[in-house]
C-alpha positions as CSV (number, residue, x, y, z in Angstrom):
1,X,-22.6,19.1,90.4
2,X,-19.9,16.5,90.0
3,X,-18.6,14.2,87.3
4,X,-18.3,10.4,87.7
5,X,-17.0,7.9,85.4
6,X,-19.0,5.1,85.3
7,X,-16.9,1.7,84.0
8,X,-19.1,-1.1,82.9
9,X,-17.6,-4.5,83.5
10,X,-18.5,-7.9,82.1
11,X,-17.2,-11.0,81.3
12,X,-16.0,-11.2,77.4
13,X,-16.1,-15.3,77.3
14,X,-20.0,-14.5,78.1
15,X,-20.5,-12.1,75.2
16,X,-18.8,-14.2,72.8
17,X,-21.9,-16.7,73.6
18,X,-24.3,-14.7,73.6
19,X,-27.4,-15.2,71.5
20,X,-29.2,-12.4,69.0
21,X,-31.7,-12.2,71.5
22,X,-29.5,-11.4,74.4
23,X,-27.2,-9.2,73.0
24,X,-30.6,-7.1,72.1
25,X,-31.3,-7.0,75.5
26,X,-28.3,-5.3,76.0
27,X,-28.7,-2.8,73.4
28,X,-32.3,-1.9,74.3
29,X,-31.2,-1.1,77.8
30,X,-27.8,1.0,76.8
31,X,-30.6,3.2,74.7
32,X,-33.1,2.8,77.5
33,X,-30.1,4.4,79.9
34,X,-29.4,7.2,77.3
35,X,-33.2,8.3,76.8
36,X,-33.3,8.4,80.3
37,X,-30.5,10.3,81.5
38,X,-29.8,12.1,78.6
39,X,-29.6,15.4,80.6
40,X,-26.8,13.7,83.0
41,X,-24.4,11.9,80.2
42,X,-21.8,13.9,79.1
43,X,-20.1,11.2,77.0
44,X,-19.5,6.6,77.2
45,X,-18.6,4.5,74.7
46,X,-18.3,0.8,74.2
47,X,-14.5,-0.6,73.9
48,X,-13.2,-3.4,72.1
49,X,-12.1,-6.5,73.4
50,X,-9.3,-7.2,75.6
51,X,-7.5,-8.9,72.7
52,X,-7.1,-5.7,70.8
53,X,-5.4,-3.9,73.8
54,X,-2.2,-2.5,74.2
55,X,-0.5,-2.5,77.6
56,X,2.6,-0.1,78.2
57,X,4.7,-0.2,81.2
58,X,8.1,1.0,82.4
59,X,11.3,-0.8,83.1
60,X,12.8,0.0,86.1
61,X,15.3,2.7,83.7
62,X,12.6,3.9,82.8
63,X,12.1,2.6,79.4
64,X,9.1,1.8,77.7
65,X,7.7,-1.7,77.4
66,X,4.9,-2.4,74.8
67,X,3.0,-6.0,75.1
68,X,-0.3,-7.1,73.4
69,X,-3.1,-7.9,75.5
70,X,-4.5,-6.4,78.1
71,X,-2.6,-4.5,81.8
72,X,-4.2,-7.2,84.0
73,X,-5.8,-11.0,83.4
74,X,-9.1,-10.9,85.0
75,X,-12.6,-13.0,84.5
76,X,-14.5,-9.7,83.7
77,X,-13.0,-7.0,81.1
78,X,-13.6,-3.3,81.1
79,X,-16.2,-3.4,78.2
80,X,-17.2,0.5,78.0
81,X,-17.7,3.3,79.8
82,X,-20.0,6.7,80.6
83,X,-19.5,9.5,82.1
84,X,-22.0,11.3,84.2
85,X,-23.2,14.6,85.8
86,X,-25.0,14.1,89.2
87,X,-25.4,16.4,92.7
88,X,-23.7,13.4,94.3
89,X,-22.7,9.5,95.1
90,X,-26.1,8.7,95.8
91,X,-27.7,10.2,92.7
92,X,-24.5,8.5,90.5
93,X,-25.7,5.1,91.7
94,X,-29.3,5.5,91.0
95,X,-28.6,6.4,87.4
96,X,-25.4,3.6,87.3
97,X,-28.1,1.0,88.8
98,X,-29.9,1.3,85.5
99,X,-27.0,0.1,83.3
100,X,-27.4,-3.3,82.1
101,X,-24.5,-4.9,82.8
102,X,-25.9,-8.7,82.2
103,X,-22.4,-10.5,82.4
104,X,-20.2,-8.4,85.2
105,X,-20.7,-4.7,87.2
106,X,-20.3,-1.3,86.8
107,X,-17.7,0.8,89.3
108,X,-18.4,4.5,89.6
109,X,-15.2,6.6,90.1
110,X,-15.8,10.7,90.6
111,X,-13.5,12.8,88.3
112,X,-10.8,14.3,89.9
113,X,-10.6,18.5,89.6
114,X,-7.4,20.0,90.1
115,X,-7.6,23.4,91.5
């Protein structure tokens, strides 16, 4: 079995406006996901906004930068994450497929063991 980090995209200016009812949609399916695959998960959270980030970066001496916001500008925000336990790709998009990501996407990355 491998491990695969699922990240679950979606676009923040979309969330802001969304209504009780949508954002229970949301929340249903998250639990729906869990109940589901609750053999598979071994661990996700939700993150934040982009305006509470931190971004560090070094100068070319090699000192340390610190600037408010987020690394990169983009239209959809890394919003949360899971990380999963399946045989292989195929079976880590079956149970990504399920996440409701209602604004954005998910990517599915494996975990990389070092020997």
């Amino acid at each position: 079995m491998s491990e695969y980090l699922v990240l679950i995209y979606e676009n923040e200016a979309a969330w802001e406006g969304a209504d009780a009812e949508t954002m229970g949609e949301m929340m249903k399916g998250h639990q729906v996901f869990g109940e589901r695959n609750a053999k598979a998960l071994r661990g996700g959270n939700a993150l934040e906004s982009t305006t509470t980030a931190t971004s560090l970066r070094r100068d070319p001496s090699g000192g340390l930068l610190v600037s408010d916001g987020p690394f990169a500008e983009t239209k959809e925000a890394l919003g949360g994450y899971y990380v999963i336990e399946a045989a292989d790709l195929d079976e880590a998009i079956a149970m990504a497929g399920q996440i409701p990501a209602l604004f954005g996407g998910v990517e599915i990355r494996p975990i990389r063991v070092f020997d």
